[in-house]
VMD Tcl script that draws the C-alpha trace (Angstrom):
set ca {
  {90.75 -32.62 91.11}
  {87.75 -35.42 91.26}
  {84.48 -34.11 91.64}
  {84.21 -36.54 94.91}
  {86.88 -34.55 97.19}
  {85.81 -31.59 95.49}
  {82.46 -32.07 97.16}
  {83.99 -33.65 100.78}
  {86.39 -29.93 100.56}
  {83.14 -28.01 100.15}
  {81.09 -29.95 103.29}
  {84.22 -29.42 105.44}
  {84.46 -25.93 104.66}
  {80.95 -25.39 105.18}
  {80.77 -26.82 108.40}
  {84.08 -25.04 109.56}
  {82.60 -21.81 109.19}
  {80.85 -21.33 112.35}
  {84.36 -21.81 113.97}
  {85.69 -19.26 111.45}
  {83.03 -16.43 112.32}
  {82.16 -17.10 115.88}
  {83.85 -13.90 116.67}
  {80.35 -12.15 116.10}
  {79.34 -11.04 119.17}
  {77.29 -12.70 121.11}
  {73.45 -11.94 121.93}
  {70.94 -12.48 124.24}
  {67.70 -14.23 123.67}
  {64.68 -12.21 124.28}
  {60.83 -12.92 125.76}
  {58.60 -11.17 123.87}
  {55.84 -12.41 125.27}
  {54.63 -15.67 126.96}
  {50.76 -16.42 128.87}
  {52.63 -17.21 131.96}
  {56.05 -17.66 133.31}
  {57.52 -19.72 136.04}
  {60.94 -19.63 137.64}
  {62.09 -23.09 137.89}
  {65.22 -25.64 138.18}
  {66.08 -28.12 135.63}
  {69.60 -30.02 135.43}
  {70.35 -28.17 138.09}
  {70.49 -24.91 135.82}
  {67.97 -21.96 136.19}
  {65.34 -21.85 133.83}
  {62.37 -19.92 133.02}
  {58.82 -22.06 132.24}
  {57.15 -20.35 129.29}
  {53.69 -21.29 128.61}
  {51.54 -20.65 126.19}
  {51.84 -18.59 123.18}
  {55.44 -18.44 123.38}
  {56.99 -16.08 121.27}
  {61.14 -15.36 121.36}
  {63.55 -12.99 119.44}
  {67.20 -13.45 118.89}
  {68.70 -10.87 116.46}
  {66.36 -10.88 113.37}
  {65.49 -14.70 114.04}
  {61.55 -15.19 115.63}
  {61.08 -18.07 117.88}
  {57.16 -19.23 118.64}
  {56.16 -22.48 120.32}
  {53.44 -23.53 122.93}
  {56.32 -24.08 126.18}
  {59.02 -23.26 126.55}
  {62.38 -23.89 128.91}
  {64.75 -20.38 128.76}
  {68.07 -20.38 130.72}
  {68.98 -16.47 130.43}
  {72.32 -17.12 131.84}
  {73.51 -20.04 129.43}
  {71.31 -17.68 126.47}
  {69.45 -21.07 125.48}
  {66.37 -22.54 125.27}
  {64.49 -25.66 124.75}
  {61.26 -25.24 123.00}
  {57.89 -27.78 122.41}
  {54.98 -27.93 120.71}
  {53.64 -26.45 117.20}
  {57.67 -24.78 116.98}
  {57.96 -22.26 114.38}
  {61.47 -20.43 113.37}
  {60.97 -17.45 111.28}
  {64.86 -16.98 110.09}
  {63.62 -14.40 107.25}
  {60.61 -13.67 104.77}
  {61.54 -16.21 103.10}
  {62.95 -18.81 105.51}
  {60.82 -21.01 108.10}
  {61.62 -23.93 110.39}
  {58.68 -25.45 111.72}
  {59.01 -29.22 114.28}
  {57.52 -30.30 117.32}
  {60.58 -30.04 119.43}
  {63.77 -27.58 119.64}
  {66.71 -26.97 121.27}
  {68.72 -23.73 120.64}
  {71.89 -22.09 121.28}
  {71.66 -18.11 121.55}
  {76.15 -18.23 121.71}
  {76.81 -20.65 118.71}
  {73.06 -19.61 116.58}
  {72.62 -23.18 116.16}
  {69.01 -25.17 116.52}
  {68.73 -28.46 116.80}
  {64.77 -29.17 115.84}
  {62.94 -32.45 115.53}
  {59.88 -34.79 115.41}
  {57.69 -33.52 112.24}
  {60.35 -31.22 110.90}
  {59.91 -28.87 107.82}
  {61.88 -26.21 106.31}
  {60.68 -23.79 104.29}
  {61.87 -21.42 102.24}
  {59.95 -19.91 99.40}
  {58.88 -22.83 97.28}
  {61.00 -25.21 98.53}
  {59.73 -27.51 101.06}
  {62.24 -29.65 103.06}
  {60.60 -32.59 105.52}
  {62.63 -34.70 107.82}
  {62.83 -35.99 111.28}
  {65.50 -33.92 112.76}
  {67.63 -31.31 111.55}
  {70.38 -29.20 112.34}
  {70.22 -25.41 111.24}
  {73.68 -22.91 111.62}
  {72.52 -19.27 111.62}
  {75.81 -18.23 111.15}
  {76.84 -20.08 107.92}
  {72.55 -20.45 107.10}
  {73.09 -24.36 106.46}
  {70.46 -26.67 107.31}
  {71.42 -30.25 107.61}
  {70.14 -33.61 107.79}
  {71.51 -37.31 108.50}
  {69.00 -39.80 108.22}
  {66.33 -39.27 105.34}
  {64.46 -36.46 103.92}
  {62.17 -35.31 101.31}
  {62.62 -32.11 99.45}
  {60.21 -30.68 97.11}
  {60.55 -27.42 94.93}
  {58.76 -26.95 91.93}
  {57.70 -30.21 90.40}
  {60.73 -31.97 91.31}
  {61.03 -34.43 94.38}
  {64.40 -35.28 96.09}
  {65.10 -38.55 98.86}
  {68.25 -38.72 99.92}
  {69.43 -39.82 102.97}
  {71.91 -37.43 104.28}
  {72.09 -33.36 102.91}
  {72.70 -29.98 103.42}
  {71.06 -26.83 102.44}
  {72.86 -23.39 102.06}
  {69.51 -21.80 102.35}
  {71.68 -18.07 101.26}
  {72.91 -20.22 97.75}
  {69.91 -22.15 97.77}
  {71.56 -24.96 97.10}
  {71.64 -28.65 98.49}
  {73.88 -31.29 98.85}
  {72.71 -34.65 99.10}
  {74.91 -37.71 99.85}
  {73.82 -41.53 99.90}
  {70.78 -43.04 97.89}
  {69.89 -39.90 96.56}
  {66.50 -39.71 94.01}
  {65.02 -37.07 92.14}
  {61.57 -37.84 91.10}
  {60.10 -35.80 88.07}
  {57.30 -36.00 86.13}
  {59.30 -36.84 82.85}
  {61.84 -38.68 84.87}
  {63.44 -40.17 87.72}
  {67.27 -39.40 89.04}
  {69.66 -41.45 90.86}
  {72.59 -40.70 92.30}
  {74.55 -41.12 95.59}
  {76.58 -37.66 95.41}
  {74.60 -34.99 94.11}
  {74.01 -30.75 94.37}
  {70.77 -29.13 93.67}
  {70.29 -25.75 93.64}
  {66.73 -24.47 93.75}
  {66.27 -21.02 91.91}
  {67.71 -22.51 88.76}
  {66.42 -25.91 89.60}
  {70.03 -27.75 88.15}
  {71.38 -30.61 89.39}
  {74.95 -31.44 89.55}
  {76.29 -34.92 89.48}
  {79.70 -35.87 91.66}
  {79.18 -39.46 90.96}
  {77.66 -42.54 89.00}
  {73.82 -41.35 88.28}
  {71.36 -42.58 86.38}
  {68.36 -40.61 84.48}
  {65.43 -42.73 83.45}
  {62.48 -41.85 81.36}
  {60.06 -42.87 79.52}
  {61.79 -43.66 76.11}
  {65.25 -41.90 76.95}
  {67.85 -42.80 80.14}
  {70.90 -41.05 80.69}
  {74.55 -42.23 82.48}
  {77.08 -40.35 83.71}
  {79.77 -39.97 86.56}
  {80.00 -36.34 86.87}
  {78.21 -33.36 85.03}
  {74.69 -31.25 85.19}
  {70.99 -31.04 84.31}
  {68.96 -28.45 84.33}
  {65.53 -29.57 85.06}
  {63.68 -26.37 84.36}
  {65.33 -26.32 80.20}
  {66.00 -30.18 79.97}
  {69.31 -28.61 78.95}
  {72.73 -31.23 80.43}
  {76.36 -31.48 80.07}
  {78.19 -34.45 81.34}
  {81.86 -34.78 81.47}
  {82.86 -38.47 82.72}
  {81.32 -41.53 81.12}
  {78.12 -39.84 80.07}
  {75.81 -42.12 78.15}
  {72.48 -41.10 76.72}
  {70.11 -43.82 75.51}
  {66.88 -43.19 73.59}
  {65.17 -46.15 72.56}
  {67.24 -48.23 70.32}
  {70.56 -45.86 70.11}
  {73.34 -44.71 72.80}
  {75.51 -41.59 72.44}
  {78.59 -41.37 74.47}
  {81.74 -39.47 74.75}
  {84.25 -37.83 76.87}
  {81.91 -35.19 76.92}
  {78.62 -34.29 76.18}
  {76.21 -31.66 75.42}
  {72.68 -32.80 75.57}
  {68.88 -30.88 75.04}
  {66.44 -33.52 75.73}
  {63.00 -31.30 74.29}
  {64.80 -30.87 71.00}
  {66.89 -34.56 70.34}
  {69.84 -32.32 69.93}
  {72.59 -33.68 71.44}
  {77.16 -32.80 70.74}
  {79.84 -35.63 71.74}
  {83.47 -34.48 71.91}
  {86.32 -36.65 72.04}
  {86.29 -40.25 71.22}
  {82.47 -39.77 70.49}
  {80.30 -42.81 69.49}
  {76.77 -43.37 68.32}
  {75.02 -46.79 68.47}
  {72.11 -48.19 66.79}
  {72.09 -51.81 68.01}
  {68.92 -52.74 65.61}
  {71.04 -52.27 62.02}
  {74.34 -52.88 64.35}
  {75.72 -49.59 62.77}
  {77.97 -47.38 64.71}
  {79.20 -43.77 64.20}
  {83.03 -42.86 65.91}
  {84.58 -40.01 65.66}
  {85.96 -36.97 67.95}
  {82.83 -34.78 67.53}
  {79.27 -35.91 66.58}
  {76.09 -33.97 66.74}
  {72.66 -36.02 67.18}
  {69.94 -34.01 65.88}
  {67.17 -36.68 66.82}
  {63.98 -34.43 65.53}
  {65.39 -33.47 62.48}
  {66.68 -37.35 62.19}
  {70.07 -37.09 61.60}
  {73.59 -37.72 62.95}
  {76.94 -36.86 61.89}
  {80.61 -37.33 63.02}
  {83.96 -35.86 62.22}
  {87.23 -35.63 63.02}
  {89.05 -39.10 62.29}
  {85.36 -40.13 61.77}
  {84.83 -43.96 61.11}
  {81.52 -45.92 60.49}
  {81.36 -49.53 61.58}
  {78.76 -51.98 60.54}
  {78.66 -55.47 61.84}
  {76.98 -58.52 60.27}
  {77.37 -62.16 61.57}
  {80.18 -63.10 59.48}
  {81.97 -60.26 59.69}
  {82.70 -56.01 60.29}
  {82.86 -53.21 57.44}
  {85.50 -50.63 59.13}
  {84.87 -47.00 56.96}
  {87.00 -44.00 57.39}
  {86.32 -40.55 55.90}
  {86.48 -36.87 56.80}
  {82.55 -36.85 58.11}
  {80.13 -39.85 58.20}
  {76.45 -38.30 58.27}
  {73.48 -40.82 59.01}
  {69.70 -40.23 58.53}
  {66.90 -42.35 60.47}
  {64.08 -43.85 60.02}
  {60.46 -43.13 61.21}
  {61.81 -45.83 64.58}
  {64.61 -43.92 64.74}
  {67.15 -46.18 63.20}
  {70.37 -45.43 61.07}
  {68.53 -45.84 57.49}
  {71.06 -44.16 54.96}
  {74.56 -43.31 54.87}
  {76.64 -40.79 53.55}
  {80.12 -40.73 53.76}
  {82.58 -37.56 52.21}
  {85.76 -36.76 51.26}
  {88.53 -39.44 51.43}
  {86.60 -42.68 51.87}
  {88.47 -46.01 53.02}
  {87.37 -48.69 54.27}
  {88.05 -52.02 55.68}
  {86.35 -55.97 55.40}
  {88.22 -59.13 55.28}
  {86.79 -60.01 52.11}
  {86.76 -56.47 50.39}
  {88.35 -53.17 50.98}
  {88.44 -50.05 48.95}
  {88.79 -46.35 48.39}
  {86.86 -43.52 47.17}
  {86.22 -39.68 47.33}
  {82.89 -40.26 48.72}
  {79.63 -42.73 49.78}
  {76.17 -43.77 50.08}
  {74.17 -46.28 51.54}
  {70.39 -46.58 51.17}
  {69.07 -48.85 53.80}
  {65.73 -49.33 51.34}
  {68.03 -51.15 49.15}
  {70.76 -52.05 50.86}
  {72.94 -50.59 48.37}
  {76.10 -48.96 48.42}
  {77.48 -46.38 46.04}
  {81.18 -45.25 45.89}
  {81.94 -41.82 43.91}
  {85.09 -40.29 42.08}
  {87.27 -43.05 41.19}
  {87.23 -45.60 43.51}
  {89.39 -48.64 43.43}
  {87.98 -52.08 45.10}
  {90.19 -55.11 46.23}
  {88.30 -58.48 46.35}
  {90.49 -61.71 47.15}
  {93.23 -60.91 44.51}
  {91.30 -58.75 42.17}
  {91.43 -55.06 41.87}
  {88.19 -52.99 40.85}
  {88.45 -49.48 39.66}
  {85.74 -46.90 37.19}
  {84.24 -43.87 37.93}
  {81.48 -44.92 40.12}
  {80.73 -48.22 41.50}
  {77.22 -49.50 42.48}
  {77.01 -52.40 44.98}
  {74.02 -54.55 46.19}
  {74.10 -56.16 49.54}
  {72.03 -59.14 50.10}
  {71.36 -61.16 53.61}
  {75.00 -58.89 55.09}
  {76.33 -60.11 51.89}
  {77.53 -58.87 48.60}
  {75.28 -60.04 46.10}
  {76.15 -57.91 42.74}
  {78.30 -54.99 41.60}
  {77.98 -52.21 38.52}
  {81.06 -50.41 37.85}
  {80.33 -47.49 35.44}
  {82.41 -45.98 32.97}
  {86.21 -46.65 32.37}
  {85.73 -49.96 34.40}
  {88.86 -52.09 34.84}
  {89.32 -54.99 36.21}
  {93.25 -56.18 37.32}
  {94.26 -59.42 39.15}
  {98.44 -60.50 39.49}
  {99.27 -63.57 37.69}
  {101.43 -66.16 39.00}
  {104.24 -63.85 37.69}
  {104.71 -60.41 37.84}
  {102.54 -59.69 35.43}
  {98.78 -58.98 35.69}
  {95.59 -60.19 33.97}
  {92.97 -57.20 32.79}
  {89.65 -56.28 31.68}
  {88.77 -53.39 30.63}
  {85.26 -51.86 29.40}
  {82.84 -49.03 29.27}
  {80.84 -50.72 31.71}
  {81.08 -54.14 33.95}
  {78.48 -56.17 36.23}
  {80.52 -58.28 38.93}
  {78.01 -61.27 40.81}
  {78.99 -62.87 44.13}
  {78.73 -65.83 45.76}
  {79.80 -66.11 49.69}
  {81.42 -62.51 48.78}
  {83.28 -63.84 46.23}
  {83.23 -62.78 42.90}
  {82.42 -65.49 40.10}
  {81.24 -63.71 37.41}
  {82.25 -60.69 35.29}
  {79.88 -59.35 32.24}
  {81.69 -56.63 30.38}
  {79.34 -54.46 28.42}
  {80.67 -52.00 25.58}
  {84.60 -51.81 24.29}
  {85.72 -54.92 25.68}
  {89.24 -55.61 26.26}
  {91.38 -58.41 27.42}
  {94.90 -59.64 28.31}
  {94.93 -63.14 30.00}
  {97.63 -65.69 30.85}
  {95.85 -68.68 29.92}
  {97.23 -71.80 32.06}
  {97.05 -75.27 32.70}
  {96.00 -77.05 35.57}
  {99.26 -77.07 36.39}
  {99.78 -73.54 36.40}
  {102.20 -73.93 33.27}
  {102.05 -71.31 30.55}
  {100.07 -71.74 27.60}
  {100.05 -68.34 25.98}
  {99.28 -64.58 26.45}
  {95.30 -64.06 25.11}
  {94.91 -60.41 23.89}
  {91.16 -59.96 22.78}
  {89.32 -56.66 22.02}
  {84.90 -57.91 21.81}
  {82.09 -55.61 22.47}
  {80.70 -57.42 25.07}
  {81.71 -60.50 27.01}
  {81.61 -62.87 30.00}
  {84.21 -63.67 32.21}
  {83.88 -66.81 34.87}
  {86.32 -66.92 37.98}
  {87.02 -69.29 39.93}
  {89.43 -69.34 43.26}
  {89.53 -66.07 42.24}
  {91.22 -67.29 38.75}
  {89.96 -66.46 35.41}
  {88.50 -69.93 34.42}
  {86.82 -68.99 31.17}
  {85.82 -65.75 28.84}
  {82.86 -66.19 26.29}
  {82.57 -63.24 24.12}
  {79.60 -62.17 22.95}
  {80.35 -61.01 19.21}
  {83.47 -62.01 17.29}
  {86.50 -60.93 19.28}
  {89.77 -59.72 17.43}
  {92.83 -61.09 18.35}
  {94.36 -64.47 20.56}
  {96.30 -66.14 22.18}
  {100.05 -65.58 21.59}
  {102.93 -67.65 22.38}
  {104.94 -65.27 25.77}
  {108.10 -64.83 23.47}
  {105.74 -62.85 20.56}
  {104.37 -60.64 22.90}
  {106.32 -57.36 23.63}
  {106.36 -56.33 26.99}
  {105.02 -52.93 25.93}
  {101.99 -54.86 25.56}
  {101.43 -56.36 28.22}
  {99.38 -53.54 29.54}
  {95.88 -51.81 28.77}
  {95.62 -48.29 28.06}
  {94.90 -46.72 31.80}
  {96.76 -49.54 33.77}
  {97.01 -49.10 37.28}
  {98.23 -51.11 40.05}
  {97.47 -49.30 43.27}
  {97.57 -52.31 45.97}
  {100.20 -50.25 47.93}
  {97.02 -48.12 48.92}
  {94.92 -51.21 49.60}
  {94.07 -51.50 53.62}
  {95.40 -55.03 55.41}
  {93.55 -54.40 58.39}
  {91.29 -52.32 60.13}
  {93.63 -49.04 61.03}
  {94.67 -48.55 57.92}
  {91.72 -46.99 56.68}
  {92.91 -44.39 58.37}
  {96.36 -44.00 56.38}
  {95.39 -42.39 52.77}
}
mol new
graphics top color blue
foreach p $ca { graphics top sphere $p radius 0.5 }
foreach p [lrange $ca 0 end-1] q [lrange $ca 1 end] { graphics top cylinder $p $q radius 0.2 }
display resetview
């Protein structure tokens, strides 16, 4: 059921109920005293003057005023000047004017009204009060204060036994932190929370809040919101189908398609929980957790069990750490690891526990990987230990490098450059410009340095005296064709965004 009937079920009710208990039998209202009394006509109904330090009783209710008009037979009574309803201890109705049923228990007060009931002060023009169900309504404008919170709205009700209100149209709460807007709202004044029923706003000084339906407590800063909640704090958003938010502390909990934005580095957070712990300066998100980070030219898509980000002194995403089945997704490199690192100081990412890269038609794997991003662009990569490099020939079969370690440099995120460093090997199908088959080139160097071109192999320089060459295709076995830890794993390799998703 929608918050919105919920709350038009609850008014009707509540205004019903005087029907629903009017069976309580009916009393007569009592002079207690009055400084002089004259019989008198008025709409051709009987009516005693009061003057002058009026004072009534009806039940437990108290009824004082300067004059007043009482019609014994009809048990009502209009009242003027300084009017003051004492309903309980605790409950006061104060206006300049009054008119009051003894039969139905309901006074109709107005010009300078005020309700009062312990420390909540309610000021309008005219209002309608129900002994019977204890509602006080309004329906054009008032101002409510209780504590240090201040509420406008234009039409309400107050269950003065509940203590609560409910405000409809152009409603505000003013506090000294910050101000609240909403046009269907409840407010209930012992544990000053406010309860939304539709699209509200929350503005403060560096934080602002949306949602369509939810609560704040105004007394802990403590809120939940349940429909479109948004909560903004200078430079980042967290939303989710729900949310869970402490405003003192920076802690905040998303559930269910959860997302955190940080629109200076353009980094987001997804996932279907998240926790924001803003003091401690960290967020994290998990279940099918992704990490998205946009540059001009293009997106990097990341999947992985959690994604966990750490902020700056401005509050910004700084590093990145990403565990346990890593994939991700950009058009002009994907990959896969165990886990992964991002230091915003450097801009560098590192992948852990053999991960495998794809650039253009090349295939990256070692046991570690270092990467340096330049202007949203890859400028360099290590790869450390076991590195091995493998691209598909025209053919079915495959070019390699292999080494202890490699760097990889970039140019417009493509790789052009390849320096092998320690146990060097090689198996290349040298070409023509045509594409025509020269020969098979099987060379084992220390250290070398391999140019690419259109993602091609276009030349290899080897640093000290290589062993081997280049064979004729027929001379070559096909048992050697491959180096010692081959692996072609492109049937893992994401084609577009949701499949870093599919490990």
């Amino acid at each position: 059921m929608k918050w919105s009937t919920l709350y038009k079920i609850i008014v009707t009710v509540l205004l019903m109920m005087p029907l629903m208990v009017f069976s309580q039998a009916t009393t007569k209202i009592l002079l207690e005293h009055a400084d002089s009394l004259i019989h008198s006509s008025k709409h051709r109904a009987e009516f005693q003057s009061l003057i002058g330090n009026v004072r009534l009783s009806h039940d437990s209710t108290i009824l004082m005023c300067d004059s007043a008009f009482l019609n014994d037979e009809k048990n009502f009574v209009l009242a003027y000047g300084n009017v003051h309803i004492k309903v309980s201890d605790t409950l006061n109705l104060f206006g300049d004017s009054l008119n009051y049923d003894g039969n139905t228990r309901v006074a109709k007060i107005w010009s300078n009204v005020k309700l009062i009931d312990n420390q909540t002060t309610l000021t309008t023009d005219t209002l309608s009060f129900n002994r019977i169900t204890e509602i006080a309504s309004y329906e054009y404008w008032a101002k409510i204060v209780n504590d240090k919170n201040i509420l406008v709205s234009k039409h309400g009700y107050y269950h003065t036994r509940s203590k609560e209100f409910f405000f409809k149209e152009k409603v505000v709460l003013f506090n000294p932190d910050y101000v609240m807007h909403s046009d269907t709202m409840m407010y209930n004044t012992v544990t000053k929370t406010t309860y939304f029923f539709s699209p509200s706003n929350i503005k403060g000084k560096e934080d602002s809040i949306y949602c369509e339906n939810g609560w704040y407590n105004t007394r802990s800063d403590i809120a939940r919101f349940r429909k479109n909640g948004w909560i903004y704090h200078l430079d980042q958003a967290l939303t989710g189908d729900s949310l869970y938010y402490e405003r003192k502390t920076g802690f905040g909990q998303a559930f269910k398609h959860a997302i955190l934005f940080d629109t200076v580095q353009k980094t987001n957070l997804y996932g279907n929980y998240g926790e924001l712990q803003r003091k401690k300066g960290f967020a994290f998100m998990t279940d099918s957790a992704m990490l998205r980070m946009i540059d001009k030219k293009d997106t990097l898509f990341m999947h992985s069990d959690t994604v966990y980000a750490t902020f700056d002194t401005n509050q910004h995403i700084h590093n990145i750490r990403c565990y346990y089945k890593v994939k991700f997704f950009r058009r002009d490199i994907q990959g896969m690891c165990d886990s992964m690192s991002y230091h915003g100081s450097d801009s560098t990412l590192f992948l852990y526990h053999d991960p495998i890269l794809w650039s253009a038609a090349n295939q990256l794997t070692s046991d570690s990987i270092k990467i340096t991003i330049l202007k949203s662009q890859i400028d360099s990569m290590i790869l450390y230990n076991s590195a091995f490099i493998i691209s598909k020939d025209d053919s079915d079969k495959y070019n390699q490098v292999k080494g202890r370690n490699m760097i990889g440099f970039f140019k417009n995120n493509e790789l052009y450059k390849i320096k092998v460093l320690g146990n060097s090997e090689t198996i290349y199908f040298a070409r023509e410009d045509d594409r025509s088959l020269i020969g098979i080139t099987k060379l084992i160097s220390s250290d070398m340095l391999i140019y690419v071109e259109q993602n091609k192999f276009k030349s290899i320089t080897y640093i000290t005296e290589p062993k081997g060459g280049t064979y004729p295709e027929k001379e070559v076995s096909p048992y050697d064709l491959k180096l010692k830890g081959f692996k072609w794993i492109n049937g893992k390799r994401p084609v577009t965004k949701t499949d870093i998703f599919k490990w």
